[in-house]
C-alpha positions as a Markdown table, in Angstrom:
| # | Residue | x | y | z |
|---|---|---|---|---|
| 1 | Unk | 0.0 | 0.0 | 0.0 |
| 2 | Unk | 1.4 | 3.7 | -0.9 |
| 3 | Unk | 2.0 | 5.9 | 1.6 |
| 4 | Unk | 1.9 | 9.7 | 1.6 |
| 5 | Unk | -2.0 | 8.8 | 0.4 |
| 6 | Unk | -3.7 | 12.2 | 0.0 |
| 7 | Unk | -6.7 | 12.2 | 2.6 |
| 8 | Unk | -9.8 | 11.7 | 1.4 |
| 9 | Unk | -11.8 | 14.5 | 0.6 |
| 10 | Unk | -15.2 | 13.2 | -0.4 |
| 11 | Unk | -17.1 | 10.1 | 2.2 |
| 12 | Unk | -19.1 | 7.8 | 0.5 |
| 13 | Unk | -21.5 | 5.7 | 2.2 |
| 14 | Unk | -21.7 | 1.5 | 1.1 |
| 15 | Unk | -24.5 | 1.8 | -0.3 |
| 16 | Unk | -23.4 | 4.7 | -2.3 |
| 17 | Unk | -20.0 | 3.2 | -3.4 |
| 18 | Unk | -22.5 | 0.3 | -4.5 |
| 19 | Unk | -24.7 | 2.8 | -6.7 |
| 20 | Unk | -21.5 | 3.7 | -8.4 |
| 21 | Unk | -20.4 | 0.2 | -9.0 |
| 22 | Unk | -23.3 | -1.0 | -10.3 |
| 23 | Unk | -23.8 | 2.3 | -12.8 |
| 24 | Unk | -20.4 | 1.9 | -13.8 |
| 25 | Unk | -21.0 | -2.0 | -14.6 |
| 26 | Unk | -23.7 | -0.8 | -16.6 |
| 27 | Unk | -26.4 | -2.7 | -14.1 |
| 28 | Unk | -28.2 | 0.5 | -13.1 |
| 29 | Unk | -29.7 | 3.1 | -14.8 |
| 30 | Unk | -31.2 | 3.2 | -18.9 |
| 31 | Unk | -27.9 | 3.8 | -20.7 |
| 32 | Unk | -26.8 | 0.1 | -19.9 |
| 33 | Unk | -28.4 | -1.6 | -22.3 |
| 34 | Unk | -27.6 | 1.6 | -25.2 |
| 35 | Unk | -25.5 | 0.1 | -27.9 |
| 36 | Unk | -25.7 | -3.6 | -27.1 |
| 37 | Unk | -22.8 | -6.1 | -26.4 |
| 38 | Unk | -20.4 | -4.0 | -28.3 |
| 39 | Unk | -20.8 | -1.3 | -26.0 |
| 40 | Unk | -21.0 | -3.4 | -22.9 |
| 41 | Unk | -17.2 | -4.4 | -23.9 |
| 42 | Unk | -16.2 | -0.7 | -23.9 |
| 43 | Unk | -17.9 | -0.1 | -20.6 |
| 44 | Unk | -16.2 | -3.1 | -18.4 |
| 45 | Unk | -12.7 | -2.5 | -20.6 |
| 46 | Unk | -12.6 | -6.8 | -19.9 |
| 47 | Unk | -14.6 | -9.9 | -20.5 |
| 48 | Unk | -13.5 | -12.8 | -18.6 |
| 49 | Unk | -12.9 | -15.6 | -21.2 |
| 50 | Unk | -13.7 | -19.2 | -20.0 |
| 51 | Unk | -14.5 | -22.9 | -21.6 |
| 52 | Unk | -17.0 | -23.9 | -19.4 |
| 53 | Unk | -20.6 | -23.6 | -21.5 |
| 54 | Unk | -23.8 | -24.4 | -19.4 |
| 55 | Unk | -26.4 | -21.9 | -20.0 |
| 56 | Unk | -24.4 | -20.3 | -22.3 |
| 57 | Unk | -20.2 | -19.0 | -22.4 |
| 58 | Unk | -19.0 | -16.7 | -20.4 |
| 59 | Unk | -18.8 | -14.4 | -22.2 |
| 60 | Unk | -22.2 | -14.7 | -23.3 |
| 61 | Unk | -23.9 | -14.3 | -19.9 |
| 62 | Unk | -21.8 | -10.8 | -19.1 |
| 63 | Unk | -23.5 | -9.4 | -22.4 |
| 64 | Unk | -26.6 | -11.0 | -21.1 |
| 65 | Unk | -26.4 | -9.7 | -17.7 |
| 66 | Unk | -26.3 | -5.8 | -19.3 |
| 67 | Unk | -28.1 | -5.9 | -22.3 |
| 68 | Unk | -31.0 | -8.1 | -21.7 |
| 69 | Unk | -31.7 | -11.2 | -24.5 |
| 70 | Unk | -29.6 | -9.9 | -27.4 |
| 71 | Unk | -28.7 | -12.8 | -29.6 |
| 72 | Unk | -26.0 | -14.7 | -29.3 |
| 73 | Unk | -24.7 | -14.7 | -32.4 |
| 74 | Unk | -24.4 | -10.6 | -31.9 |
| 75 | Unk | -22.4 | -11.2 | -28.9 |
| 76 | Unk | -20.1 | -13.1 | -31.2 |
| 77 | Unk | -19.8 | -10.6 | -33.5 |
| 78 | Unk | -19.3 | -7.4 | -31.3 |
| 79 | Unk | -16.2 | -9.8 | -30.0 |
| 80 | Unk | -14.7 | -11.6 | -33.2 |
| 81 | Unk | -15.1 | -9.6 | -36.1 |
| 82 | Unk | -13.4 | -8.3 | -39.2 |
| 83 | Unk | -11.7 | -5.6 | -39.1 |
| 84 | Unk | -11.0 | -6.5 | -35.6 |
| 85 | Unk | -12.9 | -4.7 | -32.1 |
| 86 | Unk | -11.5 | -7.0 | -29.9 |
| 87 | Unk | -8.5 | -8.5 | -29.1 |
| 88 | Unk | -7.8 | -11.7 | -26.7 |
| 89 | Unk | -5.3 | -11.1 | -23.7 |
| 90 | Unk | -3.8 | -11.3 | -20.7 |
| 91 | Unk | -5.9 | -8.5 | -17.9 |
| 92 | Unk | -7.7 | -10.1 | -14.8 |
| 93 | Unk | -7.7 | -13.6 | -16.8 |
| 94 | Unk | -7.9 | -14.7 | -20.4 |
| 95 | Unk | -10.3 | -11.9 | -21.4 |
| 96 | Unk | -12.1 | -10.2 | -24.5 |
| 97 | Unk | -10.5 | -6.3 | -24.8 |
| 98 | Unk | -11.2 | -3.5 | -26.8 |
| 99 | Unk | -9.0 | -3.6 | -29.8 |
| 100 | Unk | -8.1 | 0.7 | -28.7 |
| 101 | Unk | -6.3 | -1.0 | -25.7 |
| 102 | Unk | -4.1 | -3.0 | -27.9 |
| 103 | Unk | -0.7 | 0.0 | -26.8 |
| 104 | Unk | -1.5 | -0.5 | -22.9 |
| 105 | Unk | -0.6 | -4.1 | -22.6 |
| 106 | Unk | 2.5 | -3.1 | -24.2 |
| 107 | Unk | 4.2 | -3.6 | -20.4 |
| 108 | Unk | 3.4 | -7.1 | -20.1 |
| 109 | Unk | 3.8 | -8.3 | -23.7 |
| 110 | Unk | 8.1 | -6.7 | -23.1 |
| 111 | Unk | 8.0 | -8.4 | -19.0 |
| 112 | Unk | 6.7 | -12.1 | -21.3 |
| 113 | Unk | 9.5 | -11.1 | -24.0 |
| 114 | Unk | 12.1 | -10.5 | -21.1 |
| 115 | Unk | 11.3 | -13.3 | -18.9 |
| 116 | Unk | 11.3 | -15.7 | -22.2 |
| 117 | Unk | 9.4 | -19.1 | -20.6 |
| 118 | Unk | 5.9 | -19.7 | -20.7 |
| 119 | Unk | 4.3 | -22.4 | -18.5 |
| 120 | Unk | 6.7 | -24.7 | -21.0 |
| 121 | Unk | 10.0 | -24.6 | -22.4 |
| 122 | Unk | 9.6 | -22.8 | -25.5 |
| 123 | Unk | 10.9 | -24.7 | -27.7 |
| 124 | Unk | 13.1 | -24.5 | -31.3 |
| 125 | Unk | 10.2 | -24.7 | -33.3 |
| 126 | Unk | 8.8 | -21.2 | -32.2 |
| 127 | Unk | 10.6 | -19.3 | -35.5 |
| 128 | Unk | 9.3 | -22.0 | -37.9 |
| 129 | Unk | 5.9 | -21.3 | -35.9 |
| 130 | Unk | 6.2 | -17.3 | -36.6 |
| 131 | Unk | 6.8 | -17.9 | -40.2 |
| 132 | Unk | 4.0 | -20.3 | -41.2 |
| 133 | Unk | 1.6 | -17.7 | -39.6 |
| 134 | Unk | 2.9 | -14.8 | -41.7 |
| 135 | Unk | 3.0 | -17.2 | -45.0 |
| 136 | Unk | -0.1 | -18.5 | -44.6 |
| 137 | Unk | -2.4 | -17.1 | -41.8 |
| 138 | Unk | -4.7 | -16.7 | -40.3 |
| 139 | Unk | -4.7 | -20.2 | -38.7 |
| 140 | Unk | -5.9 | -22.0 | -36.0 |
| 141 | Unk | -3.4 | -24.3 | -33.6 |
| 142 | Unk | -5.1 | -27.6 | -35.9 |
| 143 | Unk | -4.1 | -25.9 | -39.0 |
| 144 | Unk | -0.5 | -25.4 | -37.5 |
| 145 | Unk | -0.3 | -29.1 | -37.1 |
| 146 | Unk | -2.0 | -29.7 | -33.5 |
| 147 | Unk | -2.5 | -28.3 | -30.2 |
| 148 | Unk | -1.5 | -31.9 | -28.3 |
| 149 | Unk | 0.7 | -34.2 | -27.7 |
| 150 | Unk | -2.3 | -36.7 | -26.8 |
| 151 | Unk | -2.1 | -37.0 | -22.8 |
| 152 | Unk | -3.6 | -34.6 | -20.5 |
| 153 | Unk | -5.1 | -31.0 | -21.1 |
| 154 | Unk | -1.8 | -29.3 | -20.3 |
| 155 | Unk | 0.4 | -31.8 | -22.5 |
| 156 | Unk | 0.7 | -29.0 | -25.5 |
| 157 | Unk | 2.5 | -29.8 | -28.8 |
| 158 | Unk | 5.5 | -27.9 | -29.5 |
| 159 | Unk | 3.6 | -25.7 | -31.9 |
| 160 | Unk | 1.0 | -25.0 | -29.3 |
| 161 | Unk | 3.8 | -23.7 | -26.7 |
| 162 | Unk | 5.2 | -21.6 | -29.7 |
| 163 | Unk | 2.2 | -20.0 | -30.7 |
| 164 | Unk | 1.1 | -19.1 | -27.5 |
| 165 | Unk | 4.1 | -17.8 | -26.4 |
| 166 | Unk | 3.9 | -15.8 | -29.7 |
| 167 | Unk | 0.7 | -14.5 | -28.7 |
| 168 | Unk | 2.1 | -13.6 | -25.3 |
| 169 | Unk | 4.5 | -11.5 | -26.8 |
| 170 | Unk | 2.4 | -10.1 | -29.4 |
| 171 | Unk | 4.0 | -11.1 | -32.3 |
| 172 | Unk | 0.9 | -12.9 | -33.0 |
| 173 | Unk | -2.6 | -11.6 | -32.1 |
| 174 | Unk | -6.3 | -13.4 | -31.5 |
| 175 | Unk | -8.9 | -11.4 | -33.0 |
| 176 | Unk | -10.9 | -14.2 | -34.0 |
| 177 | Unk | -12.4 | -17.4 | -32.9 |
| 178 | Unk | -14.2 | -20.2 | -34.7 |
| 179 | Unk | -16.0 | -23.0 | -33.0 |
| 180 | Unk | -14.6 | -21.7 | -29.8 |
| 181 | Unk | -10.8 | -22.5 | -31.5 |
| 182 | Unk | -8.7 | -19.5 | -31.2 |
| 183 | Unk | -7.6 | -18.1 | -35.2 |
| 184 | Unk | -3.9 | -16.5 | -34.8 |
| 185 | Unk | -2.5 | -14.0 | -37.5 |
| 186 | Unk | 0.8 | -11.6 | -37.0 |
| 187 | Unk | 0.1 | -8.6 | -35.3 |
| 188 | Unk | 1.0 | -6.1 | -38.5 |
| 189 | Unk | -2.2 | -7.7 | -40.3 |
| 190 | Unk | -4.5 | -7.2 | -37.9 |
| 191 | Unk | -3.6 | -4.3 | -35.4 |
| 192 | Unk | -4.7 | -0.8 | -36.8 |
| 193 | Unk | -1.3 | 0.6 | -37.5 |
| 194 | Unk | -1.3 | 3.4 | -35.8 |
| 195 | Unk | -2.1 | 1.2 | -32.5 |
| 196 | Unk | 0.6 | -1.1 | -33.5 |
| 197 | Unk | 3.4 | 2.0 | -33.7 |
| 198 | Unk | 2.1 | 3.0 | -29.8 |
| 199 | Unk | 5.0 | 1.9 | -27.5 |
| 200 | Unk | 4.4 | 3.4 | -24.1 |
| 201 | Unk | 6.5 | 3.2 | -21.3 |
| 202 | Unk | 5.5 | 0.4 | -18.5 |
| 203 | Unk | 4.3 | 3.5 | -16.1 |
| 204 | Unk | 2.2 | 4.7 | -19.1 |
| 205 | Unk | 0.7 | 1.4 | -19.5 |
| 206 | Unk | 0.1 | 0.9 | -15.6 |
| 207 | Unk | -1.8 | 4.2 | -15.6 |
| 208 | Unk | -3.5 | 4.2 | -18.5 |
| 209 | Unk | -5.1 | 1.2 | -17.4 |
| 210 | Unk | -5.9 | 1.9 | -13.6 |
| 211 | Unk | -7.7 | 4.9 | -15.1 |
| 212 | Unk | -9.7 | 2.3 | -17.4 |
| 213 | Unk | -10.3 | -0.5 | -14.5 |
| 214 | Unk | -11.3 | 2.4 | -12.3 |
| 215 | Unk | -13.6 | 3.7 | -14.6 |
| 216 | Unk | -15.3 | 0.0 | -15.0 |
| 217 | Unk | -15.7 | -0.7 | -11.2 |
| 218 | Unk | -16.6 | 2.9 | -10.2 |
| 219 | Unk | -15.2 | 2.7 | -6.4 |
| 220 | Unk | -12.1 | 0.5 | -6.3 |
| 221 | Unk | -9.3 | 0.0 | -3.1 |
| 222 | Unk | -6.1 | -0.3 | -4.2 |
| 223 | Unk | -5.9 | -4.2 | -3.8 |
| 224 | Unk | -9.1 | -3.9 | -6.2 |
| 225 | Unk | -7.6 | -2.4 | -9.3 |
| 226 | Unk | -4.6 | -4.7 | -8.6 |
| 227 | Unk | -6.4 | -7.7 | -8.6 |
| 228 | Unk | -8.4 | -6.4 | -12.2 |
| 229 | Unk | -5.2 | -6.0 | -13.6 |
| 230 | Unk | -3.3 | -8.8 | -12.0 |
| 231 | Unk | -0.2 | -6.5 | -11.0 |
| 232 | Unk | 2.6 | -8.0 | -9.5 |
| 233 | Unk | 6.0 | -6.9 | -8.0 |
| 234 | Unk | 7.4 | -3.7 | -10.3 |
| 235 | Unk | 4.4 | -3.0 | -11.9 |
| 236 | Unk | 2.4 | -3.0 | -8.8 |
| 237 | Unk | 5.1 | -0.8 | -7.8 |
| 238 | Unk | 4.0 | 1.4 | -10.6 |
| 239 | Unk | 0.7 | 1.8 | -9.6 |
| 240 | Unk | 1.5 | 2.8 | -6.6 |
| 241 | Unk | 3.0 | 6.2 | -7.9 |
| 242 | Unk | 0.6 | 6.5 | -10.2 |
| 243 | Unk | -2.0 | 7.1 | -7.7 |
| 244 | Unk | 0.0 | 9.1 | -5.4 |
| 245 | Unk | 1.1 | 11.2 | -8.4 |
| 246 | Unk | -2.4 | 11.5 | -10.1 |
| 247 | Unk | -1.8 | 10.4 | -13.4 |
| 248 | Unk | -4.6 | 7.4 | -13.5 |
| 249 | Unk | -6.9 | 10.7 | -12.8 |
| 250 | Unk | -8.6 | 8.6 | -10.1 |
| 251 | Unk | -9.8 | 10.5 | -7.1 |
| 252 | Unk | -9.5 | 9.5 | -2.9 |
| 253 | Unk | -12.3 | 8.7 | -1.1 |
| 254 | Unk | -13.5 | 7.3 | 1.9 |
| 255 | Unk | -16.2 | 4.6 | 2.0 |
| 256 | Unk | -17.9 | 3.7 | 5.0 |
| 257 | Unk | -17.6 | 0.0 | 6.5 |
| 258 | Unk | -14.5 | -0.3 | 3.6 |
| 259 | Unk | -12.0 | -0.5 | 6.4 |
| 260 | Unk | -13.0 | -3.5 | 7.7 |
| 261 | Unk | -12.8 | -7.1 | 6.0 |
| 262 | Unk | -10.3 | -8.4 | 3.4 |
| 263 | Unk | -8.8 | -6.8 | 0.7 |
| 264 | Unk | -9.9 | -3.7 | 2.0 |
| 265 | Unk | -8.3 | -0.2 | 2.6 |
| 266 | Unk | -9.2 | 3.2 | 4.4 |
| 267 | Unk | -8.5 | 5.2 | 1.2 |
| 268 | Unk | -10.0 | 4.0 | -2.2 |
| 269 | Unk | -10.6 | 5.7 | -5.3 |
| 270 | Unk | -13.5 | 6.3 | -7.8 |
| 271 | Unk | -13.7 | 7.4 | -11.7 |
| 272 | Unk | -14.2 | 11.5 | -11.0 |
| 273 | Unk | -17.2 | 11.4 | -13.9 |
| 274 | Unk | -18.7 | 8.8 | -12.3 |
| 275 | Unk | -18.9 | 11.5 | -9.1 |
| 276 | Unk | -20.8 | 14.4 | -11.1 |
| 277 | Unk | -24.0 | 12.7 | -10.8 |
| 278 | Unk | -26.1 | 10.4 | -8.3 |
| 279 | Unk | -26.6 | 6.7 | -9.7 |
| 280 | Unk | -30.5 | 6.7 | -10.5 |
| 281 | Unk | -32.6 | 4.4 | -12.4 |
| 282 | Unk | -33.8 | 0.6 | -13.2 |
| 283 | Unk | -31.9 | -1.8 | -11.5 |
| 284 | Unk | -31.0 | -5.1 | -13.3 |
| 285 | Unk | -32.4 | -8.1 | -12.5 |
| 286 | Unk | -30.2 | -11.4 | -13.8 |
| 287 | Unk | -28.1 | -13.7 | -13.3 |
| 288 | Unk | -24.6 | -13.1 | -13.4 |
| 289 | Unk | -21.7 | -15.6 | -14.1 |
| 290 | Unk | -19.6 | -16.6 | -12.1 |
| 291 | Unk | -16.6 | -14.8 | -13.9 |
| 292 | Unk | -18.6 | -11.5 | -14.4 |
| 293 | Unk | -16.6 | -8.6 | -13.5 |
| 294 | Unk | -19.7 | -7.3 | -11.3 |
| 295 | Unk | -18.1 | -10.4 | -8.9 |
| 296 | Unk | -15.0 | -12.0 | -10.0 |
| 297 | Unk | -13.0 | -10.3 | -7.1 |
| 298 | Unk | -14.3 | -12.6 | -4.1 |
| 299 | Unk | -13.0 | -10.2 | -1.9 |
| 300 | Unk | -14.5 | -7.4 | -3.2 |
| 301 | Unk | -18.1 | -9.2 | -3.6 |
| 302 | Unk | -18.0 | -9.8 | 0.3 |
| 303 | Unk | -16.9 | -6.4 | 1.1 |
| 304 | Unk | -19.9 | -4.5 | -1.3 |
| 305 | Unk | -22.3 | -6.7 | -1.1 |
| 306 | Unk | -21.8 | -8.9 | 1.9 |
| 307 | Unk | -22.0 | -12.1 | -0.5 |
| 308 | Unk | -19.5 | -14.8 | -0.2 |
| 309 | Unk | -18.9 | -16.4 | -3.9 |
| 310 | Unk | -16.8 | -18.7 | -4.7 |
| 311 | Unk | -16.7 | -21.2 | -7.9 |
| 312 | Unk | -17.2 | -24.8 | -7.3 |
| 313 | Unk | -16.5 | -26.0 | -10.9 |
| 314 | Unk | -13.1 | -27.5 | -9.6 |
| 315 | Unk | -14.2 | -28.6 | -6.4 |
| 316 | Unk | -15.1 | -32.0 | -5.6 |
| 317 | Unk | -18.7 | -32.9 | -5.6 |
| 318 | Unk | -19.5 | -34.1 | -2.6 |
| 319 | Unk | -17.6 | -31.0 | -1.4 |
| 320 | Unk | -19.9 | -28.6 | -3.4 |
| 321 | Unk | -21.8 | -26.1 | -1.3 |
| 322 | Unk | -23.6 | -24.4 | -3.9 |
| 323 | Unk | -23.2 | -26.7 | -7.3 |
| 324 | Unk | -20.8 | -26.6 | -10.3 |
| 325 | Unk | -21.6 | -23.4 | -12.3 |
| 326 | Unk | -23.8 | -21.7 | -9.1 |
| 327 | Unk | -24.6 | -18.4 | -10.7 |
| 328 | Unk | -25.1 | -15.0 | -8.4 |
| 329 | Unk | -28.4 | -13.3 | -9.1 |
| 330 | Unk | -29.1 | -9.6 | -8.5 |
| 331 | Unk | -32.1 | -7.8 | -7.9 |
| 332 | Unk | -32.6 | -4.4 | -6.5 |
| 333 | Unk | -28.9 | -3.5 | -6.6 |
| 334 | Unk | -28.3 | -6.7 | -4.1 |
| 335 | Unk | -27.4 | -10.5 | -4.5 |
| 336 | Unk | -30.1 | -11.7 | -3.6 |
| 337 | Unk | -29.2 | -15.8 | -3.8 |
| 338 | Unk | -28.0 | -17.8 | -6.3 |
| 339 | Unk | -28.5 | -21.3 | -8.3 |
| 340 | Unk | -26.8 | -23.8 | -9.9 |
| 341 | Unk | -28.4 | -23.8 | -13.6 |
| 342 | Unk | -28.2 | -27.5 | -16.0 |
| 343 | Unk | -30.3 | -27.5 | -19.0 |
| 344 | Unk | -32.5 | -31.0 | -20.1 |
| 345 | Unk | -34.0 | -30.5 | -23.3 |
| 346 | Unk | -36.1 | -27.4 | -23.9 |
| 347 | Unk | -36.3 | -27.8 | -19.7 |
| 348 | Unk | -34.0 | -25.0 | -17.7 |
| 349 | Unk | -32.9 | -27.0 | -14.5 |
| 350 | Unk | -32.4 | -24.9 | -11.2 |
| 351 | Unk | -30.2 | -27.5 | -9.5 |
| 352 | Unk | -29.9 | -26.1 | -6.5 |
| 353 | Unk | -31.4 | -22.5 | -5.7 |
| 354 | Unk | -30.5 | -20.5 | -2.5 |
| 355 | Unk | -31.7 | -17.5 | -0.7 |
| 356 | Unk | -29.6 | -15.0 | 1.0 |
| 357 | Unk | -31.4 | -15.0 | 4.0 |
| 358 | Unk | -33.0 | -11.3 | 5.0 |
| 359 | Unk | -34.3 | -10.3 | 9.1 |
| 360 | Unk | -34.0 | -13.3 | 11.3 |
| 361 | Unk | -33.2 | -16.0 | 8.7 |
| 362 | Unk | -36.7 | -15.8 | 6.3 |
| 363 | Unk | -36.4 | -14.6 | 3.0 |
| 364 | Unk | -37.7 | -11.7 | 1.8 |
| 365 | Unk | -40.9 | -11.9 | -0.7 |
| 366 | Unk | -39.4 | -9.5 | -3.7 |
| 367 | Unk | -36.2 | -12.1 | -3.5 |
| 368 | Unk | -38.5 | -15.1 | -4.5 |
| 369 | Unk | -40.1 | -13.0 | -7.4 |
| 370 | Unk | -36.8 | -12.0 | -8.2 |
| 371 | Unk | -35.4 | -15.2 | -8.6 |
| 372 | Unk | -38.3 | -16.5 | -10.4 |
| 373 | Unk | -37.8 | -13.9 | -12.8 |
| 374 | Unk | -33.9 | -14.1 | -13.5 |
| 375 | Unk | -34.8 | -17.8 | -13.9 |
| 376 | Unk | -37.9 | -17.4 | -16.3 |
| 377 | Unk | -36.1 | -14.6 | -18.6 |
| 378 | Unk | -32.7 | -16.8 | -18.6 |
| 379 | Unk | -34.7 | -20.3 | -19.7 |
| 380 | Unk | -36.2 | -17.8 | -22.7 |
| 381 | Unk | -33.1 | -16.4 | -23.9 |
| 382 | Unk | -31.3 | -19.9 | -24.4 |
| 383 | Unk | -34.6 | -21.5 | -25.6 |
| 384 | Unk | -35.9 | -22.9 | -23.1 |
| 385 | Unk | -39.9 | -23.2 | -22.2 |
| 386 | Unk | -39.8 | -24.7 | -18.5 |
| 387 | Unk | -38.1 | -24.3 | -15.8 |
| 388 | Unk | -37.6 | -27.2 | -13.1 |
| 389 | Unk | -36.3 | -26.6 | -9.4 |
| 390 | Unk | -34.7 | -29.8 | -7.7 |
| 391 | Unk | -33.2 | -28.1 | -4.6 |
| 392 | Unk | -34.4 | -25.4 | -2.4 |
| 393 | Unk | -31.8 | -23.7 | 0.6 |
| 394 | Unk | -35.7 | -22.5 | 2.1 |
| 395 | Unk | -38.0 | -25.1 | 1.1 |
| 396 | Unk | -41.1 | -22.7 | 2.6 |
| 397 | Unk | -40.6 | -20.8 | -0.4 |
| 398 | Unk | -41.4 | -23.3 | -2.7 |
| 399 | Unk | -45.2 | -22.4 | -3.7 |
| 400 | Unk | -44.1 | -18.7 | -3.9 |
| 401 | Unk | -41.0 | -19.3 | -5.9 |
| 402 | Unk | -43.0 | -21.7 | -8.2 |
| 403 | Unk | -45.6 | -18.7 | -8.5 |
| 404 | Unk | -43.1 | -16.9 | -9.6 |
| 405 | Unk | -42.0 | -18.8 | -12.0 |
| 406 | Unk | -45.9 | -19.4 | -13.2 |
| 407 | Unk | -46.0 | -15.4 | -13.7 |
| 408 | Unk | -46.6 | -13.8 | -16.8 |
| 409 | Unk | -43.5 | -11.6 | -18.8 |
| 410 | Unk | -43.4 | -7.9 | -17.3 |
């Protein structure tokens, strides 16, 4: 943590700091759902990238999540698209980025270049593996002659290792996918050139992009735009002075209760637009995935909302508190419960469906017609006609929640 912090002139309340979050996730107010999932990438700055598919990708569910039941197919596009919008890199995780943000990552693709190892050896072949993408692409790793070497997940081919070590380093660049396969081409074809000619310095880079997290979480500690960005050692060093000198243009400010709890701080810092006007409007009511930026931060979930998530893909089953893919709901501008979603058929199946719990354990009678209702619009935007609950945490509810399900469209 920096010291020499500048104290805080401006006191937020929590649930103020959450008003600001959720405007600035685009989960409150009209404007979210204004220019669809295209814009929805702009806003959040990344998009959490992930294989596992149940209700839909990802990806999918955090277009979903701010502009209602656009098509899939148009999430596709506003991601993978010629000429490109997006590129795929390394922020928080494997994520979706605005192709404009192509000269900020310039910091890690020299600290990749520098350090010269992936998770693998990179091997001889990596030169051979450069060439045949700028003779023949774009290509995908099966075109290149194979992603595996035929035993587990994590057992690459040589030419896998090489091209993703390419990509790392950005002489190669994702804008592309097909059938969920990554398509690789050299950077010069596909990187507006005057994006391509940006080299910025690694303190450039650091606060360029604390000024874009901020901006995408609204209120942030410092451990919160470090996590977004997945700093580490120098450059976390660099963020440091970046925020003591002002250049992410992020202001101090003191939330109330944000001094307590993990991964929490006395100063944060908020996007200064964001502070011109009150949040006001609709609040968004969906599920989220579990890799949504809204929650991705467990730490940060627990601290604004007061909701522990964690992801139970990996887990063992008979360890599993909440199921496999348990997805967070929000109503009201809370997180209101959660359920584990499976699909049978043209059948929705709520595995597992729990309740936060509101005064003295019961739950609250808008949280049940909430939840019927991020259940009900989810089973119609992946083409489903029924919903089916196995498992309730508050089996009293089950005649409201099925009444709720039983409702008609608002």
């Amino acid at each position: 943590m920096p010291t020499g912090l500048p104290t805080p002139a401006i006191e937020l309340s929590a649930g103020e700091a959450r008003g600001l979050i959720l405007r600035a996730q685009g989960l409150l107010g009209a404007g979210s759902r204004k220019g669809g999932p295209e814009a929805v990438l702009r806003r959040l700055g990344a998009v959490q990238l992930d294989t596992i598919s149940v209700l839909a990708r990802s990806h999918e569910l955090v277009a979903y999540a701010r502009a209602g039941a656009v098509g899939r197919a148009a999430v596709e596009n506003a991601y993978w698209r010629e000429p490109a919008a997006a590129f795929e890199y390394w922020c928080h995780a494997a994520c979706v980025l605005p192709i404009d943000h192509w000269p900020l990552y310039a910091f890690r693709r020299r600290a990749y270049r520098e350090r010269g190892i992936r998770w693998h050896e990179v091997p001889a072949t990596i030169d051979k593996v450069l060439e045949q993408v700028r003779n023949e692409g774009p290509l995908t790793t099966t075109e290149l002659g194979g992603a595996k070497n035929g035993g587990p997940w994590w057992d690459w081919s040589d030419v896998k290792i090489s091209v993703e070590f390419l990509l790392d380093i950005g002489e190669v660049v994702c804008t592309r996918r097909v059938g969920w396969r990554r398509v690789y081409d050299v950077a010069e074809r596909v990187v507006p050139s005057p994006l391509l000619a940006q080299e910025p310095t690694d303190a450039e880079c650091v606060a360029r992009l604390a000024r874009v997290a901020g901006a995408a979480m609204g209120v942030a500690t410092r451990a919160d735009l470090v996590d977004f960005l997945r700093l580490r050692g120098a450059h976390a060093a660099l963020l440091d002075q970046a925020l003591l000198d002002g250049s992410t243009g992020l202001v101090p400010v003191r939330v109330a209760g944000w001094a307590e709890g993990r991964g929490s701080a006395r100063t944060a810092w908020a996007d200064a637009p964001a502070l011109e006007s009150a949040p006001r409007g609709r609040h968004r009511t969906t599920p989220l995935s579990p890799f949504d930026s809204l929650v991705w931060d467990r730490a940060r979930t627990e601290r604004v909302f007061g909701f522990t998530h964690r992801l139970e893909a990996y887990v063992p089953r008979p360890k599993r508190v909440h199921g496999y893919f348990s997805m967070p709901v929000l109503a009201g501008g809370r997180l209101i419960g959660r359920f584990d979603p499976a699909r049978e058929g043209a059948t929705l199946v709520a595995r597992q469906v729990g309740f936060e719990p509101g005064p003295r354990g019961a739950v609250r009678g808008e949280a049940v017609e909430a939840m019927g209702q991020a259940l009900r619009e989810a089973a119609a935007w992946v083409g489903c006609d029924d919903v089916r609950v196995e498992r309730l945490s508050h089996p009293e509810v089950a005649a409201a929640l099925d009444a709720a399900l039983r409702a008609p469209a608002a």
